[in-house]
VONUMAR-366862 format. One record per atom (N, C-alpha, C, CB): x, y, z. Coordinates in pm, whole numbers, padded with zeros to 5 digits, always signed. Glycine has a CB too. Layout:
BEGIN
XYZ...
END
This chain:
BEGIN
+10764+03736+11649+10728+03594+11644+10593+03573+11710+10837+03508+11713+10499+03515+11649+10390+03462+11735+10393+03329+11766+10269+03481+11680+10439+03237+11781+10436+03107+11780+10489+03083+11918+10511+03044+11664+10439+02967+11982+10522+02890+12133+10681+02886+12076+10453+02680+12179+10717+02866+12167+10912+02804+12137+10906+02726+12288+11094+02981+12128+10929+02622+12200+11009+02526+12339+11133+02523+12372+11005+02388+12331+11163+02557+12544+11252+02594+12606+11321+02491+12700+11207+02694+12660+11446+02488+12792+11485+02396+12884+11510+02469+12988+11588+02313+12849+11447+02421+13081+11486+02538+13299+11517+02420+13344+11311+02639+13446+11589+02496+13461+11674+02420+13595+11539+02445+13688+11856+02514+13669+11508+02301+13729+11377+02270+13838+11504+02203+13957+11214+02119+13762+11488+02246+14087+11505+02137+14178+11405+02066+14234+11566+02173+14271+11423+01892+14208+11284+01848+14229+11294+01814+14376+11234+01722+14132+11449+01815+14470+11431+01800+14613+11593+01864+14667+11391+01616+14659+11592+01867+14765+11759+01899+14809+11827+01824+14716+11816+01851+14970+11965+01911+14663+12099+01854+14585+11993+01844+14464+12198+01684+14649+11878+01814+14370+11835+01712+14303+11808+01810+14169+11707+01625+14377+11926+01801+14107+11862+01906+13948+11823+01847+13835+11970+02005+13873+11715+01901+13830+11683+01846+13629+11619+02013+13555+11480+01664+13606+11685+01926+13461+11666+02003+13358+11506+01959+13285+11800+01981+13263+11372+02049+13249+11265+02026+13216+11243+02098+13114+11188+02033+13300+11164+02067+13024+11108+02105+12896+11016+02253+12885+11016+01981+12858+11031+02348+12879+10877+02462+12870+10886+02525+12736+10870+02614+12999+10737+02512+12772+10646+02619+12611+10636+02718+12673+10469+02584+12531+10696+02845+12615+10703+02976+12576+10580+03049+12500+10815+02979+12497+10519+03063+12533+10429+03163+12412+10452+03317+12410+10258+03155+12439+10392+03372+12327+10425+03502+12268+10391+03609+12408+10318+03532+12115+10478+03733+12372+10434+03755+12527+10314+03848+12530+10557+03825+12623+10232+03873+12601+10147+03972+12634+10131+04109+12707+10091+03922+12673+10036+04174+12720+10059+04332+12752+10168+04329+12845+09926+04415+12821+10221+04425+12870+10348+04431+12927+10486+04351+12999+10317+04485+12983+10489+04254+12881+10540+04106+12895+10667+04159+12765+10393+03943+12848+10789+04076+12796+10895+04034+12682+10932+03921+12673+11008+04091+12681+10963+03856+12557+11040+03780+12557+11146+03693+12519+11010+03767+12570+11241+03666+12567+11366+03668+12629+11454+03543+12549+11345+03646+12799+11580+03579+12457+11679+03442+12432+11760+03468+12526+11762+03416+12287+11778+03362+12642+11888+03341+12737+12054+03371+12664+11867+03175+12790+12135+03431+12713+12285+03414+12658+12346+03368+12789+12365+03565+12590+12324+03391+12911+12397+03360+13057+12332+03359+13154+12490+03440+13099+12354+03278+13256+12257+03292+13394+12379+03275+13488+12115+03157+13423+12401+03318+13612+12447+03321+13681+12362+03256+13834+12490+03434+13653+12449+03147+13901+12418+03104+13991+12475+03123+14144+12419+03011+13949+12330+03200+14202+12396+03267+14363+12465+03160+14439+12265+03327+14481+12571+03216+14503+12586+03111+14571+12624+03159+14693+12666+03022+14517+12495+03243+14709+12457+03218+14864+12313+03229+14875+12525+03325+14970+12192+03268+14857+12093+03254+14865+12051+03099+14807+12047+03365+14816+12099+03157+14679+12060+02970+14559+12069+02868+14650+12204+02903+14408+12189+02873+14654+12274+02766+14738+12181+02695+14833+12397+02835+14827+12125+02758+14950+12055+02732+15032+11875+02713+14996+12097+02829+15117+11833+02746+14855+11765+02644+14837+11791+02534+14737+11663+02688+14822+11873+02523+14726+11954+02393+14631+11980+02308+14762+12132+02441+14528+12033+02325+14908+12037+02262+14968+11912+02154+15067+12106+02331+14997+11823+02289+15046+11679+02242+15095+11670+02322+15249+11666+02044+15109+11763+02426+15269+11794+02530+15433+11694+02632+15409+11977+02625+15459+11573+02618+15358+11499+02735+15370+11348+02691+15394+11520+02826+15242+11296+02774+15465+11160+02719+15541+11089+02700+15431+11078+02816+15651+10980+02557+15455+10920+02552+15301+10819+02599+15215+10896+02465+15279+10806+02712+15412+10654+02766+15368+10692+02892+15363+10515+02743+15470+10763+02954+15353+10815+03106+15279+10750+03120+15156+10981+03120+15242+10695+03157+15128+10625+03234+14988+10753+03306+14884+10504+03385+15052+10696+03258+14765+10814+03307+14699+10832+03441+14644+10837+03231+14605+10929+03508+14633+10876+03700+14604+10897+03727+14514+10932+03825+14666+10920+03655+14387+10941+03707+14273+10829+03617+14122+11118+03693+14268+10728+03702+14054+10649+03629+13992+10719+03508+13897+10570+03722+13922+10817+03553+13895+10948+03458+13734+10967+03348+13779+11140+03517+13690+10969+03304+13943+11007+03193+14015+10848+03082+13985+11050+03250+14199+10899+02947+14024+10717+02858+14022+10827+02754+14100+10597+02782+13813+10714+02706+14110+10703+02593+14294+10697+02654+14422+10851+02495+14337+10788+02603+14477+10783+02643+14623+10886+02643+14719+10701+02576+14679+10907+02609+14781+11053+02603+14891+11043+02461+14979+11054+02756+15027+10947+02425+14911+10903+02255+14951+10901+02225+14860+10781+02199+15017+10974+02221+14745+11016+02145+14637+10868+02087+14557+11120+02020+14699+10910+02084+14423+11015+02119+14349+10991+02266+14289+11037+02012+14243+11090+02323+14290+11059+02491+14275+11216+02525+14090+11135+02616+14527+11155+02586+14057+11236+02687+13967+11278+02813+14010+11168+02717+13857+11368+02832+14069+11475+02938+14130+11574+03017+14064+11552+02879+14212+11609+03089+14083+11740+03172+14031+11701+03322+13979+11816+03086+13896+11753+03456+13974+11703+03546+13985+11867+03673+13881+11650+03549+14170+11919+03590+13768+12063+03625+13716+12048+03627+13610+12175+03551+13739+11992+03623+13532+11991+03578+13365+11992+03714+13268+11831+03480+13323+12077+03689+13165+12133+03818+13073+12046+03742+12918+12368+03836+13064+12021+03783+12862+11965+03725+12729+11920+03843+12644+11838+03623+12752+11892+03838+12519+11839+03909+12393+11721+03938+12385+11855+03850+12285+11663+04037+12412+11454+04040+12373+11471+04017+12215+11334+04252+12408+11346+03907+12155+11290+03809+12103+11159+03869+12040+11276+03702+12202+11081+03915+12123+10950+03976+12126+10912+04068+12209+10868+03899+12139+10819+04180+12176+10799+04232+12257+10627+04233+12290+10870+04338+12233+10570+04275+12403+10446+04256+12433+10377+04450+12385+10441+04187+12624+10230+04402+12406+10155+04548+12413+10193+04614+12515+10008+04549+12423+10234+04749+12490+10215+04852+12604+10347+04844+12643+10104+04823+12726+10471+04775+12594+10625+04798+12619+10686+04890+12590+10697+04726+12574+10772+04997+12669+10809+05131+12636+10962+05089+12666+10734+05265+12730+11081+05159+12623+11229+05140+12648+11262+05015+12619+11274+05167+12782+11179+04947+12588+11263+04837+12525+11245+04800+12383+11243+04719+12595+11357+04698+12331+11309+04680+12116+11378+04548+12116+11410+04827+11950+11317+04451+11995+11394+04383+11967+11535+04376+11967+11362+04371+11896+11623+04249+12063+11782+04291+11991+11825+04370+12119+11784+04408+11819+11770+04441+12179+11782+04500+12322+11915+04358+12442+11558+04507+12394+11985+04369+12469+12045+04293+12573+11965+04324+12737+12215+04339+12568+11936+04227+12762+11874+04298+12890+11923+04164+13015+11661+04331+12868+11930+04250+13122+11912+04105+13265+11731+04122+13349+12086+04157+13454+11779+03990+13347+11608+03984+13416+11619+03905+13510+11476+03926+13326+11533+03969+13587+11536+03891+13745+11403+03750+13701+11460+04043+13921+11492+03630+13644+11410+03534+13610+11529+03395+13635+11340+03566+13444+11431+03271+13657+11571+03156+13681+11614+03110+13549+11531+03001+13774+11670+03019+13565+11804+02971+13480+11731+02891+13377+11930+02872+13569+11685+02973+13250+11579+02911+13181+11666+02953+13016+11395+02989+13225+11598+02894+12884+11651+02940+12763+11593+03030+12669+11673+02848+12701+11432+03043+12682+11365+03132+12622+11284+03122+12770+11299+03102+12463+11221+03260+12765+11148+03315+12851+11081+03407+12876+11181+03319+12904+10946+03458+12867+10844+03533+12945+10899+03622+13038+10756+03448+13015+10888+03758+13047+10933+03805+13200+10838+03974+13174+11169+03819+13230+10796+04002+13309+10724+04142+13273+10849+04252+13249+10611+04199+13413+10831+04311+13134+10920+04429+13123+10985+04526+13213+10868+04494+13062+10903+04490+13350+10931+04587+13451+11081+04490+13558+10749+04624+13550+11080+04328+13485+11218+04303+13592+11306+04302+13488+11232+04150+13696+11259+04401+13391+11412+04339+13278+11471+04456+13285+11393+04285+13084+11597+04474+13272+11704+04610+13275+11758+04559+13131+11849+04624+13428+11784+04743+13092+11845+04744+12961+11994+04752+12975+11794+04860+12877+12092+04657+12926+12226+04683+12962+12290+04752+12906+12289+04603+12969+12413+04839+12955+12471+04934+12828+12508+04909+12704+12570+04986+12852+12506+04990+12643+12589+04947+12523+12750+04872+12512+12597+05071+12455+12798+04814+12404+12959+04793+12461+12956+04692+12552+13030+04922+12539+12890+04672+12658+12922+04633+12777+12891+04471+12723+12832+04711+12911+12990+04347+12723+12954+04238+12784+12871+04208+12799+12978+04218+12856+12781+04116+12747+12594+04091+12795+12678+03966+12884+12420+04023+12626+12727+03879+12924+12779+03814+13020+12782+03859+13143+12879+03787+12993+12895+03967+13156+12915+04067+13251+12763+04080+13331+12969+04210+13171+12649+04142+13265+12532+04166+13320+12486+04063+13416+12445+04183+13223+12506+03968+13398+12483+03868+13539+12493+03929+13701+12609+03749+13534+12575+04017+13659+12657+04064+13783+12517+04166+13861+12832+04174+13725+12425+04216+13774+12334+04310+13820+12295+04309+13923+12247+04320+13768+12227+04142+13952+12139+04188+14084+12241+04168+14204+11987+04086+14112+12371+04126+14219+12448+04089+14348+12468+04214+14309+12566+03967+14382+12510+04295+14210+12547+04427+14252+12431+04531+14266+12644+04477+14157+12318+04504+14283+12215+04557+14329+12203+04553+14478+12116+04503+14268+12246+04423+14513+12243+04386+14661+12394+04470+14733+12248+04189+14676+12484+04450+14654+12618+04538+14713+12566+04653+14678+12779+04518+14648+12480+04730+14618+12489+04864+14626+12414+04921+14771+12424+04922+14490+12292+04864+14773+12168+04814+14883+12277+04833+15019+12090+04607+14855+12328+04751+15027+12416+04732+15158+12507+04872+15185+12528+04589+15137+12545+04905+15081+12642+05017+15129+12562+05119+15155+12751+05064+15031+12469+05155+15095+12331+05283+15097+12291+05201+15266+12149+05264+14912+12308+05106+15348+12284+05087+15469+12374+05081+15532+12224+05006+15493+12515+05144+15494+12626+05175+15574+12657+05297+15607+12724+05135+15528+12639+05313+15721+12682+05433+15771+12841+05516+15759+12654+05407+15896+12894+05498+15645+13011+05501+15626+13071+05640+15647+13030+05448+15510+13121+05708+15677+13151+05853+15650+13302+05845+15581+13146+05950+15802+13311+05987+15492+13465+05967+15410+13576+05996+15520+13491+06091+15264+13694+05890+15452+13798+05865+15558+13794+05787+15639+13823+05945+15621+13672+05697+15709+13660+05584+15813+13705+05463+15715+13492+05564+15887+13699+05367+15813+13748+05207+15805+13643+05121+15727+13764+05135+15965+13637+05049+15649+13564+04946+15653+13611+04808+15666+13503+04956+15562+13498+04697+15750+13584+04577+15711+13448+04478+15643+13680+04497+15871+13549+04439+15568+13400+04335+15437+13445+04177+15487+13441+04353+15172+13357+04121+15603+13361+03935+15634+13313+03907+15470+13206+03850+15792+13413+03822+15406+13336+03748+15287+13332+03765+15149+13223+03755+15303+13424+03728+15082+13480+03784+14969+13440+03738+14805+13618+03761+14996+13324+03655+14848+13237+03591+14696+13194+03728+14657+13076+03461+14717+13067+03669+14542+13079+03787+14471+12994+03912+14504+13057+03755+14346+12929+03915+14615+12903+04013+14711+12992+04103+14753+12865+03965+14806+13041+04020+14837+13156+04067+14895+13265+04151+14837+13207+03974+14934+13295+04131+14699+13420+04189+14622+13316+04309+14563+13514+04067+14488+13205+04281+14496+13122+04389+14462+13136+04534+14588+12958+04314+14452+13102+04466+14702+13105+04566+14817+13251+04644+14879+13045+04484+14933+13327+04557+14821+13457+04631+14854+13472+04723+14772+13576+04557+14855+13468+04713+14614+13495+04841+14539+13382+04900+14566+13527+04837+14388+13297+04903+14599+13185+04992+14634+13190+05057+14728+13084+04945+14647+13290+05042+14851+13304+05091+14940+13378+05192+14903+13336+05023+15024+13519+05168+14847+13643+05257+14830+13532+05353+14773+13794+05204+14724+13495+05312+14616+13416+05448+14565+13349+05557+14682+13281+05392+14470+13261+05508+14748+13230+05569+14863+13243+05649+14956+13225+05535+14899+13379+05673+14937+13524+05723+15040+13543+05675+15152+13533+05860+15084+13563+05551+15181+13630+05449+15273+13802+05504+15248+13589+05259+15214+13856+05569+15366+14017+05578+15396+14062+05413+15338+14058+05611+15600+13975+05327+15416+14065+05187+15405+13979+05121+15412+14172+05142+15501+13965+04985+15323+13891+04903+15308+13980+04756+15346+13833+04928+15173+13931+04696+15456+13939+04532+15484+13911+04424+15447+13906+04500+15551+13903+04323+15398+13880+04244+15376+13919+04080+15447+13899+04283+15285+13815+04033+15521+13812+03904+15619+13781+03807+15536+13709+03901+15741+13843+03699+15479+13833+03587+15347+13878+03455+15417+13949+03624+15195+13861+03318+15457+13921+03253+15454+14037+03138+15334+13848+03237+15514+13965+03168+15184+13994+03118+15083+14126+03192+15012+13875+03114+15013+14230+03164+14996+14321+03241+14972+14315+03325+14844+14421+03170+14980+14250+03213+14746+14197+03279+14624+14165+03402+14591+14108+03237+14598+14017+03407+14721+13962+03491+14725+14027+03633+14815+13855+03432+14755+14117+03565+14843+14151+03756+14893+14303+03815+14792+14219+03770+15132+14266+03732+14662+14384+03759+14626+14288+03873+14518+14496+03619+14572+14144+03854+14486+14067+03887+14416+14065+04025+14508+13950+03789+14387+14020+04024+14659+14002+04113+14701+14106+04248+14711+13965+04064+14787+14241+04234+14734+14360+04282+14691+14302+04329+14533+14491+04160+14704+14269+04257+14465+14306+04314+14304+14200+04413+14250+14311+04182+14186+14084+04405+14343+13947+04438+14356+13974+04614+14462+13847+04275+14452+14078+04614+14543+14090+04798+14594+14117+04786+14775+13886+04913+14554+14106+04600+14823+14151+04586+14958+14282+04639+15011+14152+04460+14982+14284+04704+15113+14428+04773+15133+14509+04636+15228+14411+04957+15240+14410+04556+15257+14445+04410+15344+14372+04312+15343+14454+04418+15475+14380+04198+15308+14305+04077+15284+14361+03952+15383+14321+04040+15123+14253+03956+15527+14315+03874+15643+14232+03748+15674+14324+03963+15777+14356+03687+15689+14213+03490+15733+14202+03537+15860+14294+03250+15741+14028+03459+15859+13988+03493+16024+14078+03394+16132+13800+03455+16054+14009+03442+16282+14063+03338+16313+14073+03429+16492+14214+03285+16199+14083+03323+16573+14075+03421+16721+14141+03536+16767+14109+03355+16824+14236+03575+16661+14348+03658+16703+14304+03792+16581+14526+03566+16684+14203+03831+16509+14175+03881+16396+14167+03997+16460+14068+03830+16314+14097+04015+16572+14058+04187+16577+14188+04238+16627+13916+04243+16694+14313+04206+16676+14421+04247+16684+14514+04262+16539+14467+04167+16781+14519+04177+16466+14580+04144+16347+14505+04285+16267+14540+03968+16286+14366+04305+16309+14318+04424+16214+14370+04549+16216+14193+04453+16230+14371+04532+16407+14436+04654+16426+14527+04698+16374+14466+04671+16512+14640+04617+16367+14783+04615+16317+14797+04657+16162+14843+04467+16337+14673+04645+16075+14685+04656+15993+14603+04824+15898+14662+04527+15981+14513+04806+16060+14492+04965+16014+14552+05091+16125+14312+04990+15999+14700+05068+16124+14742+05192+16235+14702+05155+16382+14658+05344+16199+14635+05055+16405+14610+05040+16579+14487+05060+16611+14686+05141+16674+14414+05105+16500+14238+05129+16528+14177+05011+16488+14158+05258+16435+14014+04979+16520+13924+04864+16465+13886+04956+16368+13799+04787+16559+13791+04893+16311+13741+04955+16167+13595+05034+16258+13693+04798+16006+13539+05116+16130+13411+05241+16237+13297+05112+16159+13377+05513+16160+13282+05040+16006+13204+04995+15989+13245+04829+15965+13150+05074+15906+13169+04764+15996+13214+04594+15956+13070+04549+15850+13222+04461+16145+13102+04471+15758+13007+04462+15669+13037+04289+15665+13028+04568+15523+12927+04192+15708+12876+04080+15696+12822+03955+15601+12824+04108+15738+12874+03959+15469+12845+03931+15384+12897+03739+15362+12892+04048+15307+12924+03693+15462+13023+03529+15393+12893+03414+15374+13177+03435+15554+12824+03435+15484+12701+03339+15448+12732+03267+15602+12716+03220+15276+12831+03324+15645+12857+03179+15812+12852+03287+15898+13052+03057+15848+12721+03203+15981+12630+03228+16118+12786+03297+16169+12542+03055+16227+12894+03233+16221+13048+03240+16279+13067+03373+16262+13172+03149+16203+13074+03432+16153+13157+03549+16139+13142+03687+16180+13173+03560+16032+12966+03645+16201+12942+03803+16261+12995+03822+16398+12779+03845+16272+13019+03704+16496+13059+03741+16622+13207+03796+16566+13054+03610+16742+13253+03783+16492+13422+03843+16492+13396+03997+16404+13564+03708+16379+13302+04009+16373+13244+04135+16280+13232+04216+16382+13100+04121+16191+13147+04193+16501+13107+04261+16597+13239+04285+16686+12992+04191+16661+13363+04255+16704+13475+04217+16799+13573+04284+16712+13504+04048+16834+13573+04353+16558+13633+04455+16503+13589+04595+16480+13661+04416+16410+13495+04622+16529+13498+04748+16524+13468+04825+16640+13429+04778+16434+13483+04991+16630+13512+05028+16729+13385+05086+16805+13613+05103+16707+13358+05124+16942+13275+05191+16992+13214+05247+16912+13308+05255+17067+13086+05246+16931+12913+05297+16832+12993+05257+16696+12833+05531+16832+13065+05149+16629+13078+05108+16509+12943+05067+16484+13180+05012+16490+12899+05015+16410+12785+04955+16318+12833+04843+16218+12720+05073+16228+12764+04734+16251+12803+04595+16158+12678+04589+16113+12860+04441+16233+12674+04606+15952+12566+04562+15835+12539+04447+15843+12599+04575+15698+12434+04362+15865+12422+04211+15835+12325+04176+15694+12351+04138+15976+12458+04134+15589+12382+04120+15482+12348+04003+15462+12429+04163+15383+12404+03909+15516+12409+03739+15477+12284+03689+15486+12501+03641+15574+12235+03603+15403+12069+03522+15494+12166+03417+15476+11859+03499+15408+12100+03383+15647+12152+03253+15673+12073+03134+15698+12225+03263+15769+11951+03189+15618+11839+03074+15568+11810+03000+15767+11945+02911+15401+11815+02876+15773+11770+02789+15893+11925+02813+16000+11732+02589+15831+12008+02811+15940+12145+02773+16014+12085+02887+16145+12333+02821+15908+12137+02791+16250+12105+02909+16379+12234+03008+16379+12091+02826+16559+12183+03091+16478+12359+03162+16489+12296+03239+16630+12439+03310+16313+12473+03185+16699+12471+03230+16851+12589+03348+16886+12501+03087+16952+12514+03479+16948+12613+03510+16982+12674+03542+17098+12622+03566+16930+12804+03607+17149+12779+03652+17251+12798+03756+17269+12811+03609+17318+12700+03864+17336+12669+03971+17312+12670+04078+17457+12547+03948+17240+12775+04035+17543+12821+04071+17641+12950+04134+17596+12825+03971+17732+13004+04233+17681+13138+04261+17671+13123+04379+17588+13228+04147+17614+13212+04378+17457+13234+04461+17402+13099+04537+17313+13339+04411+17344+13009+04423+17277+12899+04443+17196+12810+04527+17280+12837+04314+17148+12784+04535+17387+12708+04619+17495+12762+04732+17572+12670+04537+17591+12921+04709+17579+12966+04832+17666+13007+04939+17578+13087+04800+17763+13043+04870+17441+13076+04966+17325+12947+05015+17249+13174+04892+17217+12829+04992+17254+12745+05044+17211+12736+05012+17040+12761+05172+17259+12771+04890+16981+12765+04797+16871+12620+04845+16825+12785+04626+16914+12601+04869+16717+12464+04894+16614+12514+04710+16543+12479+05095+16455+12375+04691+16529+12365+04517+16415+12250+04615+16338+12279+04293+16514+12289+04580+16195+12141+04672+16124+12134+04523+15993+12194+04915+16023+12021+04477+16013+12003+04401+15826+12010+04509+15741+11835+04316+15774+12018+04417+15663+12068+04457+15529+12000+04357+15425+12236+04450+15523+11887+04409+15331+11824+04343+15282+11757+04375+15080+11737+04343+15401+11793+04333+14997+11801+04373+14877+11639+04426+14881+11857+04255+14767+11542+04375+14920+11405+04372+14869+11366+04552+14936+11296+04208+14950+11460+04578+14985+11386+04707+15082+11454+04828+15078+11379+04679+15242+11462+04914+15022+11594+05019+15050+11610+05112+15150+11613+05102+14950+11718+05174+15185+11738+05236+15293+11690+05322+15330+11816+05260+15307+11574+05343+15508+11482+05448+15500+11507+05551+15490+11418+05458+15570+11614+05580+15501+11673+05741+15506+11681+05768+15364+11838+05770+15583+11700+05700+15223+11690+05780+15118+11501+05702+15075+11854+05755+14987+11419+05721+15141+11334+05697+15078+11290+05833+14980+11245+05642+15169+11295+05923+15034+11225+06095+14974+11308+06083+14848+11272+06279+15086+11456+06031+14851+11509+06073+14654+11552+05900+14614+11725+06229+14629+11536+05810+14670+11536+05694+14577+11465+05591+14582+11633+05644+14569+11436+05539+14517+11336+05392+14464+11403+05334+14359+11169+05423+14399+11331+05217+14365+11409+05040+14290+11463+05106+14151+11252+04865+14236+11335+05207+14050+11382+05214+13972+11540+05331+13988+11269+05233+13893+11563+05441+13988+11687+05501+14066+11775+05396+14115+11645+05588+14192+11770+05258+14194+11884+05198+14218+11924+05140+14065+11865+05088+14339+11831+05097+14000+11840+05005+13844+11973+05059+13786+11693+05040+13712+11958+05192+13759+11991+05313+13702+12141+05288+13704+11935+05446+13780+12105+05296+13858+12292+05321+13899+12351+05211+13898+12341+05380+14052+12307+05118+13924+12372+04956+13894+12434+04973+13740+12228+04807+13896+12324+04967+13655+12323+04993+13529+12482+05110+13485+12157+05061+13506+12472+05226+13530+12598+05275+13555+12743+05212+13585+12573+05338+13639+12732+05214+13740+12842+05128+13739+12881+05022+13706+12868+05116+13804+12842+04908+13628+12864+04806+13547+12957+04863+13494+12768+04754+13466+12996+04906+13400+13160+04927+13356+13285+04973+13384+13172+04972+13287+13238+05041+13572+13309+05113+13645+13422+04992+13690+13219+05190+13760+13327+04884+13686+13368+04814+13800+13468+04625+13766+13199+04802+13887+13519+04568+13795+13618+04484+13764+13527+04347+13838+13784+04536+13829+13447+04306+13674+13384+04194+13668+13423+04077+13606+13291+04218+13630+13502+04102+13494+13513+03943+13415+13560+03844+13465+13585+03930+13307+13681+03903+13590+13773+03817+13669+13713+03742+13800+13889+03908+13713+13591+03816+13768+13497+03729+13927+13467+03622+13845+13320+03810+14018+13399+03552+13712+13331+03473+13639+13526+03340+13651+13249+03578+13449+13428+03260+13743+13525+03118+13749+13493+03009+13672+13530+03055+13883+13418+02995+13642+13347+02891+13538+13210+02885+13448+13329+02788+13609+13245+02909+13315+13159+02898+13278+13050+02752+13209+13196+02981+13228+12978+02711+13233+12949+02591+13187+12778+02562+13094+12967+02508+13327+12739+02485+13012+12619+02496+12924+12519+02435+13022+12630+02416+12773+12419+02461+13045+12282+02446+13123+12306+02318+13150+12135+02475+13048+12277+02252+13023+12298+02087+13046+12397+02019+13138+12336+02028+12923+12441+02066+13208+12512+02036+13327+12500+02119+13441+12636+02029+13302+12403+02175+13417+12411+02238+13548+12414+02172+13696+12309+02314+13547+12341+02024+13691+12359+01940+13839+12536+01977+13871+12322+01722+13816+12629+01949+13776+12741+01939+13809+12775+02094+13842+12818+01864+13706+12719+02189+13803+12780+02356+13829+12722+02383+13935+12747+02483+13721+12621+02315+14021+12546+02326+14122+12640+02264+14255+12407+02252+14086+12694+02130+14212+12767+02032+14325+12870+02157+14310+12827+01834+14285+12964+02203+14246+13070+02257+14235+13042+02407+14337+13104+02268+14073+12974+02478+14315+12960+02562+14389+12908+02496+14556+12870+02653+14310+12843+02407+14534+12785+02379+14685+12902+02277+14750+12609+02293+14682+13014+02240+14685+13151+02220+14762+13201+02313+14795+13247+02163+14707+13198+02439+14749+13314+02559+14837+13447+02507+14763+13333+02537+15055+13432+02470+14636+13620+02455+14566+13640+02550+14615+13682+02457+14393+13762+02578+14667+13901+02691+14655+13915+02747+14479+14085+02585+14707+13876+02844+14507+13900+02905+14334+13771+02951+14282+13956+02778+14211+13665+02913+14364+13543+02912+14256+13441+03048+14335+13444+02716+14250+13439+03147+14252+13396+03260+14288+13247+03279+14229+13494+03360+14248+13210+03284+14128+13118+03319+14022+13127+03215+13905+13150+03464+13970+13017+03093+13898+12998+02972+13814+12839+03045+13717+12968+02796+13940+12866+03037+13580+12781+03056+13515+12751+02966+13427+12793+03146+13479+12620+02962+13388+12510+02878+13283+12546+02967+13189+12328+02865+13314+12644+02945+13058+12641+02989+12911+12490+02905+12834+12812+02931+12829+12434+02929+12751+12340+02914+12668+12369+02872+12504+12277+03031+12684+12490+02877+12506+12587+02916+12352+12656+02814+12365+12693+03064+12331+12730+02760+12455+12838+02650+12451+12782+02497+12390+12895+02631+12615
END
């Protein structure tokens, strides 16, 4: 095709405030594709917090696919599965008809450099593919877990991080995998997902853990719910020189801890955990492209359709936005269909 195509994106023009806006598409250029939307998937934990307006406004944004700013009004989102349309000069591995996810926001036709688009398997669900980059980020996190086969893990936070990281763990060789959920829903997912225990927090948890793994804390605790709160009980389950991953951004929210007692006499590791950076210890055999790969892989390994709680057509997205930024009970993974 050479011609513009006019398209519709999700802009937030201030906190809570979605519209839907009009864009011209043109044909793409040297190492450019472009893109018919079939699904976008909306984070809901990064998104979230700039849908809320919790993120500093002068953060620079890190991905070229994004426009505005973090001082509003910005085009966000980083999930979208769609059909290549066109292809640009100088495009290699990819063809018309190709299913691909691209780290681009919640748009209907779209521009994206060939280098953020992944080719999805064959067979596989182009829906499903939404799942890429949180499971890019659950893969990220575990490659920063010090896990050894046969130890404990415990996963704070059971959205779709969180459940990604639990079967990612077991694969891993985790003896036993935990799971800390307050939503009942969600640890029923986690159970169905490879949890050997799915426990509400609560002051009495690092005993309750014990109980549940033989009388020991767990060797790793993994941080994933999005609440400042949970890492102090992350840090209060595991055992001497354990290590708690902190994957959550918790955007502005402060978080206090206290870091006397067990966190100092036990010799507690806190390590981030951060998608944009991978773990220094495999720098010599892996890079972004090598993680792609394996994401790309395990996509069919892994038990996705049952995370997808709602699917809904763009044109409502203000309402798929309030819905996730209530915390319903039930609502795990809300997606933008393109088709409905």
């Amino acid at each position: 095709m050479s011609e513009t195509i006019s398209a519709r994106a999700v802009w937030f023009a201030g906190p809570r405030a979605v519209e839907i806006r009009a864009e011209r598409v043109p044909p793409p250029g040297p190492g450019q594709i472009r893109v018919r939307a079939i699904a976008s998937a909306i984070s809901h934990g990064s998104e979230i917090l700039v849908y809320r307006g919790q993120v500093d406004p002068d953060l620079p944004l890190d991905l070229p696919t994004l426009a505005g700013g973090f001082g509003f009004p910005i085009k966000y989102g980083y999930a979208s599965v769609g059909e290549v349309i066109d292809v640009g000069p100088g495009v290699a591995g990819l063809a018309v008809g190709d299913h691909v996810f691209c780290l681009h926001p919640h748009q209907s036709v779209y521009l994206t450099p060939a280098g953020l688009a992944m080719r999805l398997p064959e067979g596989l669900d182009p829906a499903l593919g939404v799942f890429c980059a949180n499971l890019e980020t659950a893969l990220n996190i575990v490659h920063d877990t010090p896990l050894r086969l046969g130890e404990t893990a415990v996963v704070f936070g059971q959205g779709v991080v969180g459940l990604l990281v639990t079967q990612l763990l077991r694969m891993a060789g985790a003896a036993r995998v935990l799971a800390v959920e307050p939503a009942e829903s969600r640890r029923g997912l986690a159970l169905a997902a490879g949890a050997d225990a799915a426990l509400e927090p609560g002051p009495d948890l690092p005993e309750r853990l014990r109980a549940a793994n033989g009388g020991r804390a767990a060797d790793v605790a993994v941080e994933v719910s999005g609440a400042p709160a949970a890492l102090q009980g992350a840090i209060a389950c595991v055992l001497d020189e354990g290590t708690v991953v902190v994957a959550s951004w918790y955007g502005r929210k402060p978080v206090t801890l206290d870091l006397g007692g067990h966190f100092h006499r036990g010799r507690v590791t806190l390590r981030g955990s951060q998608v944009g950076r991978l773990s220094p210890g495999l720098a010599p055999r892996w890079d972004h492209a090598r993680r792609s790969e394996a994401v790309a892989a395990l996509l069919p390994r892994l038990r996705l359709a049952e995370l997808i709680s709602r699917r809904m057509p763009l044109e409502r997205a203000a309402e798929a936005y309030a819905l996730v930024d209530s915390g319903a009970e039930g609502v795990v993974q809300v997606v933008l269909a393109y088709n409905l």
